[in-house]
C-alpha atoms as one frame of an Amber mdcrd trajectory, in Angstrom:
protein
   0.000   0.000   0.000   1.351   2.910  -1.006   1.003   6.678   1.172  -0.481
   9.873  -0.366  -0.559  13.205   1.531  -3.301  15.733   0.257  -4.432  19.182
   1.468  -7.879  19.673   2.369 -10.146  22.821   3.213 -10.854  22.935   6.506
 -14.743  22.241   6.088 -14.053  19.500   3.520 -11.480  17.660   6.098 -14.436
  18.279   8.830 -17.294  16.462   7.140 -14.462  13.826   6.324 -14.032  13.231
   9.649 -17.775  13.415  10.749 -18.232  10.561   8.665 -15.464   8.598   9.882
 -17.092   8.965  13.235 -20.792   7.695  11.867 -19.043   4.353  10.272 -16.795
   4.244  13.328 -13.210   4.106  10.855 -10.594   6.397   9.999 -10.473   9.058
   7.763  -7.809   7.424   5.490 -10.600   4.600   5.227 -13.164   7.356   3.889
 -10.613   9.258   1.603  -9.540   5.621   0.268 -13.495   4.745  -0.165 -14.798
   8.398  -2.082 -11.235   7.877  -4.642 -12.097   3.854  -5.406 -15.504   4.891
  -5.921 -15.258   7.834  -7.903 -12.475   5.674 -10.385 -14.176   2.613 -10.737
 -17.148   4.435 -12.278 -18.601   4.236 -15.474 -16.594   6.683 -17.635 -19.572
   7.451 -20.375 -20.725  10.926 -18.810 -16.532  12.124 -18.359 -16.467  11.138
 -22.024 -18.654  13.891 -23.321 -16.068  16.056 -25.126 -15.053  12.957 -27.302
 -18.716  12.113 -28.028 -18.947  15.785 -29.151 -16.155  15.393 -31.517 -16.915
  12.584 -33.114 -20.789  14.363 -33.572 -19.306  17.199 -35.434 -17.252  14.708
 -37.560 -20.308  12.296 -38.384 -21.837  16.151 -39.408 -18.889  16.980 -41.467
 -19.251  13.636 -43.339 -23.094  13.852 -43.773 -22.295  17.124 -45.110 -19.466
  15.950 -47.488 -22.305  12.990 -49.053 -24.911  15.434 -49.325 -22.492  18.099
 -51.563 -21.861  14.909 -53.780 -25.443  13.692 -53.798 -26.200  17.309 -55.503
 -23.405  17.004 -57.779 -24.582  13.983 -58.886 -27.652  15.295 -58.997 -26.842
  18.142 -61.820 -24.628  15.876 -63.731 -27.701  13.455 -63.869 -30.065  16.236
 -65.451 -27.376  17.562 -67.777 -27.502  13.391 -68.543 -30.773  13.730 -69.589
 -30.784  16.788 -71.271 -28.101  15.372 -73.623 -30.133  12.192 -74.598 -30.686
  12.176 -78.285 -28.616  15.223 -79.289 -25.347  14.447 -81.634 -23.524  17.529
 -80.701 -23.418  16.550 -77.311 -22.153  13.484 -78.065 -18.646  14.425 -77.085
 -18.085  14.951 -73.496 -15.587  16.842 -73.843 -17.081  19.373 -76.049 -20.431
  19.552 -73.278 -19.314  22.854 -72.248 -22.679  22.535 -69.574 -21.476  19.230
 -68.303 -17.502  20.202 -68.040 -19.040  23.512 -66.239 -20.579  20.829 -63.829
 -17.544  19.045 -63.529 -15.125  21.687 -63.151 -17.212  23.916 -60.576 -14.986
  24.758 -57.563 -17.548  24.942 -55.390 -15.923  22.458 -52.864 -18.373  19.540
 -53.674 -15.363  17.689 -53.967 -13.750  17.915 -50.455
């Protein structure tokens, strides 16, 4: 067993040692109690900041698939609007479709 020394305010050391009195131990045994209790619990509710993160990351992605869905989207009705015209046969030459394609309008981060 190892020995730790900690400072305590006055009041805190007080109640300490009004509740050593009630369970008729020391106030070692009480200090020793509160710390095994308080680290063998459940750790879900200290997590919260890492549930947070990985919230806004799931957003970021949902985000990221929704920019592409719309993409797809356009290129899908320029698709259509193409079908049955020879001079868009080319894609190359579709200057609507390349204009699609070439946006930078970060759809494809």
């Amino acid at each position: 067993m190892k020995k730790l020394t900690i400072r305590l305010e006055d009041y805190i050391y007080d109640r300490i040692y009004l509740v050593a009195n009630d369970n008729n131990t020391s106030a070692n045994k009480v200090i020793a109690n509160i710390l095994e209790k308080y680290i063998n619990e459940p750790r879900e509710i200290n997590y919260l900041k890492e549930i947070d993160n990985k919230l806004k990351l799931i957003n970021e992605n949902i985000e990221k698939v929704s920019k592409r869905q719309y993409k797809h989207f356009k290129v899908s009705q320029q698709h259509f609007a193409n079908v049955g015209y020879l001079s868009n046969a080319d894609i190359k030459d579709d200057k609507c479709l390349n204009e699609i394609l070439n946006n930078k309008d970060s759809f494809n981060e």
